[in-house]
C-alpha positions as CSV (number, residue, x, y, z in Angstrom):
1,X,-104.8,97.4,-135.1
2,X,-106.6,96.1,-132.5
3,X,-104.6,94.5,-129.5
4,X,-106.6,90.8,-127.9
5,X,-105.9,89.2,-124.5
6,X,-106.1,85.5,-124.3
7,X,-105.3,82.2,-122.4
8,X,-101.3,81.4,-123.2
9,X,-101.6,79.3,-126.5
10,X,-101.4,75.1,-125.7
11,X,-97.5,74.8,-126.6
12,X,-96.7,77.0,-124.0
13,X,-93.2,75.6,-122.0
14,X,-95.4,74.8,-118.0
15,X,-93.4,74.3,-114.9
16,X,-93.8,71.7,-113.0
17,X,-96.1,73.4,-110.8
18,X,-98.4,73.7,-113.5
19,X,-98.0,70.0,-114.6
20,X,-98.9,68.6,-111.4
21,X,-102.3,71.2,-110.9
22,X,-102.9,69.6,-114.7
23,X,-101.9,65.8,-113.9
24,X,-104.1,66.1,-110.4
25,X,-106.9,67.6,-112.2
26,X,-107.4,64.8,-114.5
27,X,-106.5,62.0,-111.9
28,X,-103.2,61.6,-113.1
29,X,-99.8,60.4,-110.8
30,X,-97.7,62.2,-111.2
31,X,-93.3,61.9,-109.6
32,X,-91.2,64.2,-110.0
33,X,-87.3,63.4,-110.2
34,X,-84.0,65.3,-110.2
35,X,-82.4,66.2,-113.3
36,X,-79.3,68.0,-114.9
37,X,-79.6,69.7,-118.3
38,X,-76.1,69.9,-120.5
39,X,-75.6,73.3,-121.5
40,X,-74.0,72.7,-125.5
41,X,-71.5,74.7,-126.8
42,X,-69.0,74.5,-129.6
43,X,-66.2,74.8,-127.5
44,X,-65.6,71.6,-125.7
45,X,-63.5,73.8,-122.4
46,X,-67.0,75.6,-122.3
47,X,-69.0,72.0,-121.7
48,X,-67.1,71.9,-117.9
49,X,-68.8,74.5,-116.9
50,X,-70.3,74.9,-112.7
51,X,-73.5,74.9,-114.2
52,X,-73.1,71.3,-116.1
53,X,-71.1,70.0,-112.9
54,X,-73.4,71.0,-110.8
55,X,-76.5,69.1,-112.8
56,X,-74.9,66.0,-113.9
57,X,-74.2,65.8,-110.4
58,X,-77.7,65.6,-110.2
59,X,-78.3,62.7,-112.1
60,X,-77.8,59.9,-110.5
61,X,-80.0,61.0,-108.0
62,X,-82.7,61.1,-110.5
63,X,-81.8,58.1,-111.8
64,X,-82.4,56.4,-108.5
65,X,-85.6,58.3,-108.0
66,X,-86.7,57.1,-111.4
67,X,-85.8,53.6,-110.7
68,X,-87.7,53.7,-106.9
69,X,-90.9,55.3,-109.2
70,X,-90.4,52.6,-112.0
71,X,-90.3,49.8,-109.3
72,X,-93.0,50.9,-107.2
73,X,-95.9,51.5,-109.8
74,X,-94.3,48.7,-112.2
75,X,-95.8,50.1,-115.6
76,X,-95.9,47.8,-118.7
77,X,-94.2,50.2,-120.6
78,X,-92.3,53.3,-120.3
79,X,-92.4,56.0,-123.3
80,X,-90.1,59.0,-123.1
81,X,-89.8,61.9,-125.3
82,X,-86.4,63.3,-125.2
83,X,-84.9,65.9,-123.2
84,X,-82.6,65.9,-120.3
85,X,-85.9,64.8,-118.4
86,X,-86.2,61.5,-120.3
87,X,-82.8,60.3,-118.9
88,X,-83.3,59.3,-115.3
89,X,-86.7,56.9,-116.5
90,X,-85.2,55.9,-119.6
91,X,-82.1,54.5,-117.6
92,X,-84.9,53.1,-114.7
93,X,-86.6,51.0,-117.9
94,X,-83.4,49.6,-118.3
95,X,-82.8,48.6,-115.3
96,X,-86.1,47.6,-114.2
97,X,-86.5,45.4,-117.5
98,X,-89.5,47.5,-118.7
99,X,-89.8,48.0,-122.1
100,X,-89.1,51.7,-123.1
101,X,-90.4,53.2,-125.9
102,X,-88.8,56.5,-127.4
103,X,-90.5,59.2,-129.0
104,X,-88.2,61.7,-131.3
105,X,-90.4,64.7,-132.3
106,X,-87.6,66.0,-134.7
107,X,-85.8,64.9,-137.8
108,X,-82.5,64.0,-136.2
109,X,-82.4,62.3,-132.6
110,X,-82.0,64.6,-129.8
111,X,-79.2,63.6,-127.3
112,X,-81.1,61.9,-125.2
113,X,-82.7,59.7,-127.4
114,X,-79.5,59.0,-129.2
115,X,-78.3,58.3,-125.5
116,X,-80.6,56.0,-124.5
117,X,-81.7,54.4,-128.1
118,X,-79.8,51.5,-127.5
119,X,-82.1,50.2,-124.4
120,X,-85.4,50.9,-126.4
121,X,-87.8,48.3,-127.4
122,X,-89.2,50.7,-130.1
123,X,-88.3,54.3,-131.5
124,X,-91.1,56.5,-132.7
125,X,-90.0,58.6,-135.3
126,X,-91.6,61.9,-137.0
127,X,-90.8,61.0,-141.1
128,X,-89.3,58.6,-143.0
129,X,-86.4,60.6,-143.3
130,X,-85.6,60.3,-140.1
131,X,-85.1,56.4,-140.3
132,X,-81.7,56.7,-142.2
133,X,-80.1,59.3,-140.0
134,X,-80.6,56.6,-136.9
135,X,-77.4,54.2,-136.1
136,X,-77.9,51.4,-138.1
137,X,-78.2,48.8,-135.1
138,X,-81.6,50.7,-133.6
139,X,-83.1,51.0,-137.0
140,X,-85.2,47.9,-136.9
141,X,-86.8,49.4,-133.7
142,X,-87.8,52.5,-135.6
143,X,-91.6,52.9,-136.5
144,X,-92.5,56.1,-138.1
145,X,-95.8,57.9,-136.3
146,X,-95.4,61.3,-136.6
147,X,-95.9,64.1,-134.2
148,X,-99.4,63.8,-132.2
149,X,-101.5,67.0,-132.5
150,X,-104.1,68.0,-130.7
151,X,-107.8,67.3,-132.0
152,X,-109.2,70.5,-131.7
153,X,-106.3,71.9,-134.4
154,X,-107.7,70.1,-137.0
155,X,-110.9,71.3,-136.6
156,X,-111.0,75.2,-137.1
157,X,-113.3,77.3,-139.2
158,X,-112.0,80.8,-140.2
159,X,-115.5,82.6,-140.0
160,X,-114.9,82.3,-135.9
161,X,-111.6,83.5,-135.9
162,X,-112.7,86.7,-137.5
163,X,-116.4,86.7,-135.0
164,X,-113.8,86.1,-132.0
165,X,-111.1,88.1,-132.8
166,X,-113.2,91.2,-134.4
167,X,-111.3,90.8,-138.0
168,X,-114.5,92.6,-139.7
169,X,-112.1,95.1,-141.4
170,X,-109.8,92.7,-142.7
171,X,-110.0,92.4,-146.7
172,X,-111.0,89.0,-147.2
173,X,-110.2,89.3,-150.8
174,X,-106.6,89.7,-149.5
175,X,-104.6,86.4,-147.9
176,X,-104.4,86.0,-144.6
177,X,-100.8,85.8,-142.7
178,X,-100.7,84.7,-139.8
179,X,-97.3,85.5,-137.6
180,X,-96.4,83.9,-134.3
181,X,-92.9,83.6,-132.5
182,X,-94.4,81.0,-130.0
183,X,-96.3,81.9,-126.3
184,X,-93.4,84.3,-125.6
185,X,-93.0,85.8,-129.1
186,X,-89.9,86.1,-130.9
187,X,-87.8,89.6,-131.0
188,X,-86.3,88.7,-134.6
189,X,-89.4,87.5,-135.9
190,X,-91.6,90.8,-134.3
191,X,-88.6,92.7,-135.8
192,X,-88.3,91.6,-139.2
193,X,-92.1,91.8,-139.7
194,X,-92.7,94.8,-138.0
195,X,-90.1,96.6,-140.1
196,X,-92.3,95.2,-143.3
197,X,-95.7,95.7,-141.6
198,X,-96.5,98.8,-144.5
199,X,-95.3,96.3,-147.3
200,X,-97.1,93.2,-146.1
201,X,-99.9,95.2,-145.7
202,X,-100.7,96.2,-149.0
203,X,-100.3,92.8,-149.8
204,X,-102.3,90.2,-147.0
205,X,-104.2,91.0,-144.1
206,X,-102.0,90.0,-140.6
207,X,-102.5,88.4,-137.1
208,X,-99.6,88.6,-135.4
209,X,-99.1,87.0,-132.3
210,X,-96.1,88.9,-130.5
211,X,-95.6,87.7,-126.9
212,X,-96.7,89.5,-124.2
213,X,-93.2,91.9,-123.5
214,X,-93.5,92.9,-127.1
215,X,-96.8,94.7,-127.8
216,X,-96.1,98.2,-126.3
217,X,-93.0,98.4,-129.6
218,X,-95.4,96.8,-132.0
219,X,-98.7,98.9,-131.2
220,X,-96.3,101.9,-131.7
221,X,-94.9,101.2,-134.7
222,X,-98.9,100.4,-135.5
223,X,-99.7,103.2,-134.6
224,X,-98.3,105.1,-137.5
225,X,-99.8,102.7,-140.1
226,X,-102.3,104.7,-142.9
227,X,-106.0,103.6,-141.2
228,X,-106.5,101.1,-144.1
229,X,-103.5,99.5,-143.9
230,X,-103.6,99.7,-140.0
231,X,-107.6,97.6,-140.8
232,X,-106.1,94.8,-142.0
233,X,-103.7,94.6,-138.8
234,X,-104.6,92.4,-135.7
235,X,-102.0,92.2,-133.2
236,X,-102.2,90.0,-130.2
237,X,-99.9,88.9,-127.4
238,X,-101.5,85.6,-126.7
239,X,-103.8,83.3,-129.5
240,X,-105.2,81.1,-127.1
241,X,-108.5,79.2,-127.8
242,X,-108.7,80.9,-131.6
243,X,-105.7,79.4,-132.6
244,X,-107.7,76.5,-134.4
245,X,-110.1,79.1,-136.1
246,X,-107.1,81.8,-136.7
247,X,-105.1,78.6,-138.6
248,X,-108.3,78.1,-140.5
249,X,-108.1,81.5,-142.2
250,X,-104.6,81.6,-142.2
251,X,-103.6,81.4,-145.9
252,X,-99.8,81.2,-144.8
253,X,-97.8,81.3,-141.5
254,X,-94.9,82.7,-140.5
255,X,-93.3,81.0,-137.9
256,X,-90.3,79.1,-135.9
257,X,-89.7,75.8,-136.6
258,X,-90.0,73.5,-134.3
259,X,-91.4,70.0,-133.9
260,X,-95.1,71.1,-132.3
261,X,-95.7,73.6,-134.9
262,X,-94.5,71.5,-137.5
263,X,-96.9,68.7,-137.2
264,X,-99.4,70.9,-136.5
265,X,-99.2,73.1,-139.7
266,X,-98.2,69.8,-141.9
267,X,-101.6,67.8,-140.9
268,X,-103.6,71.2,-141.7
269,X,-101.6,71.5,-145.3
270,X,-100.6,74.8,-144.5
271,X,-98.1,77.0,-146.0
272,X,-95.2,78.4,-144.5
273,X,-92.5,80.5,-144.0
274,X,-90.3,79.1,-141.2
275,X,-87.5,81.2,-139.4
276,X,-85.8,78.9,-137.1
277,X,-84.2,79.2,-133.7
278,X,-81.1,79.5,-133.7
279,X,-80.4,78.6,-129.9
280,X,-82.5,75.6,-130.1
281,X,-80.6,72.2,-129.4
282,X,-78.8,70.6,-131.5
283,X,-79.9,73.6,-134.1
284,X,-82.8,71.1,-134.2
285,X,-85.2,73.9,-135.6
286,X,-83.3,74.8,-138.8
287,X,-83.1,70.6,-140.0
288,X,-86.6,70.8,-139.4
289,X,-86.8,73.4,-141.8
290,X,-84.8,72.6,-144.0
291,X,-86.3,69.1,-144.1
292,X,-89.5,70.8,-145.5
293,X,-88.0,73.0,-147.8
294,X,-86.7,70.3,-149.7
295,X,-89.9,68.6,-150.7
296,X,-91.5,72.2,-151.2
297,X,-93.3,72.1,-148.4
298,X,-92.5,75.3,-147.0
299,X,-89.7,78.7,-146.9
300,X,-87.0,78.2,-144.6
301,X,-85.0,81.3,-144.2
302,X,-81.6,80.6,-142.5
303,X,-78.8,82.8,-141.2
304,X,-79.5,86.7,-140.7
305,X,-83.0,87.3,-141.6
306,X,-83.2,90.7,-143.2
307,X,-86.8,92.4,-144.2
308,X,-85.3,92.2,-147.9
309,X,-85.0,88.2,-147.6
310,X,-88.7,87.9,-145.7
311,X,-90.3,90.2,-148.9
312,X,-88.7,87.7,-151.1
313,X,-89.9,84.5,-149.5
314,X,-93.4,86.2,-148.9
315,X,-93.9,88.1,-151.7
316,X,-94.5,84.9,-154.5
317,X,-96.4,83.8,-152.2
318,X,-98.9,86.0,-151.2
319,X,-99.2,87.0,-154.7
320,X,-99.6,83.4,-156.4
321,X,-102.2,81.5,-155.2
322,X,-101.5,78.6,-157.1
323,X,-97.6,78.3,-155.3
324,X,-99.6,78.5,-152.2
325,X,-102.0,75.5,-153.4
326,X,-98.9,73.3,-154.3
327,X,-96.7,74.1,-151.3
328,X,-100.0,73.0,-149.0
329,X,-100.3,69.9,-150.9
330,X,-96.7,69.6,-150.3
331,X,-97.1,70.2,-146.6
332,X,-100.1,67.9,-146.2
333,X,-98.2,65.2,-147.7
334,X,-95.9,65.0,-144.8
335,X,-99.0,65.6,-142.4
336,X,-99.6,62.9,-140.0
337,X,-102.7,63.6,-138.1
338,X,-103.4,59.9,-136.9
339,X,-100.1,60.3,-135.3
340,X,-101.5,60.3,-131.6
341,X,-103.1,56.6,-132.5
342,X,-100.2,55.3,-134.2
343,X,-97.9,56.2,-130.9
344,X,-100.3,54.1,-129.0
345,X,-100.4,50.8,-131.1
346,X,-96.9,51.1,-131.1
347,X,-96.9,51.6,-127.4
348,X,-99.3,49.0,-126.8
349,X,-96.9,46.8,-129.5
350,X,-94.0,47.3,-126.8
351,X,-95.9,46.8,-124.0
352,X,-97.4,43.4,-125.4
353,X,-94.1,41.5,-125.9
């Protein structure tokens, strides 16, 4: 087991600190507006909460910002993405009579897309799939694109994952897993696995990316691994740069499920074992699951993820390599990796009208 320090990976959550040092490095303008964010819950008394008050309050402030931002730099198009953010320019399209173009990363609409789908000139959609679950009167404005991925993704080799991350002792006889709960890590994930690290083991070779606050727990439990099991164990808090060359060897992932990782792992054709967030919006990460497990193109393990129900998804895997062959071609089918040009001729579309 060898612990590695890297760069946070790319889908890292950045403040807006961080995006304006990013957006003035490459000569980008970049406004910032005020914003509220709805905290969900299932019990509607628990929706008038100080907290929601407080930020919708907020809103129409941002809205006007939005509007003064809109007016002032007069774009030809507006494109938002969802998320609470998305509201205050969305609404300043509107009002400014720019055409807005929305950009739904996940099966189902997020609220603020659904919010503001009405006003938009064009909806950019991940899958077919998602096309019926829109209301029928925006449906026409629906163009499916996909979720862009970054270039370098696509591009991997698995020979410098092992040079970069010192995998010499991995058995490369053996799959390759590769575990990650996102930049943070993910207690249930690093929990379930961990508790199965001896089985897995004697079964695949690991990376595991835990988050940063979890590697003291993991290196311990490591620590009591037999020296050949504990060979074929790499665990890291951060896969920064590697990640390309780490999803290049990786012969199946387990992961969360959202919209990022998704189009990322469907344009590479890779296998996987997805264990959703179950805090995310709108549960957003278990449809995207779910959506893939029904075309075969990947696990989804729902509910209370015991090690018991993680040997069973793995286990066929890692010991068939020709389920693992038709669950990538599965996954590859519903891999988009020309989705970053086909968001801009449909933005270039709206802005052209």
């Amino acid at each position: 087991m060898r612990p590695h320090h890297g760069c946070p990976p790319p889908t890292a959550r950045y403040s807006t600190a961080s995006l304006t040092r990013v957006a003035d490095a490459e000569g980008i303008p970049f406004t910032t507006v005020a914003t509220g964010k709805i905290r969900r819950s299932s019990n509607p008394l628990k929706m008038v909460s100080p907290a929601n008050v407080r930020d919708m309050a907020r809103v129409p402030l941002g809205v006007a910002q939005a509007r003064s931002a809109v007016s002032a730099f007069r774009p030809d198009v507006v494109l938002a993405a969802g998320g609470y953010v998305a509201v205050p320019a969305g609404l300043a399209a509107r009002m400014c009579r720019v055409p807005l173009v929305l950009h739904e990363q996940t099966v189902r609409l997020g609220l603020a897309n659904r919010k503001l789908a009405g006003s938009a000139a064009r909806i950019a959609v991940p899958s077919e799939s998602t096309v019926p679950l829109l209301p029928e009167s925006v449906r026409p404005a629906a163009v499916v694109t996909g979720n862009p991925v970054r270039p370098e993704v696509l591009t991997g080799q698995a020979d410098k994952a092992v040079t970069a991350l010192g995998l010499h002792t991995f058995d490369r006889r053996l799959p390759t897993v590769y575990v990650t709960g996102g930049a943070q890590g993910s207690q249930q994930i690093n929990d379930v696995v961990g508790s199965e690290l001896p089985w897995l083991l004697e079964r695949a070779n690991v990376v595991h990316q835990c988050g940063p606050a979890h590697v003291g727990a993991l290196s311990a439990r490591a620590a009591g691994l037999p020296a050949g099991l504990a060979a074929r164990y790499h665990l890291a808090p951060f896969v920064g740069p590697e990640l390309p060359d780490v999803l290049a060897l990786a012969d199946l992932v387990v992961s969360r499920s959202g919209a990022g990782t998704l189009a990322e792992l469907t344009a590479l054709g890779k296998p996987a074992v997805f264990i959703p967030l179950a805090t995310a919006a709108g549960n957003e990460q278990a449809h995207n699951a779910r959506h893939l497990k029904e075309s075969g193109a990947a696990v989804a393990l729902l509910g209370d993820v015991t090690g018991g129900r993680l040997r069973e998804a793995v286990g066929p895997l890692l010991g068939d390599p020709g389920r693992r062959e038709a669950m990538a071609a599965a996954a590859w089918a519903h891999g988009r990796p020309d989705a970053a040009e086909r968001l801009v001729d449909v933005i270039l579309s709206a802005a052209s009208r």
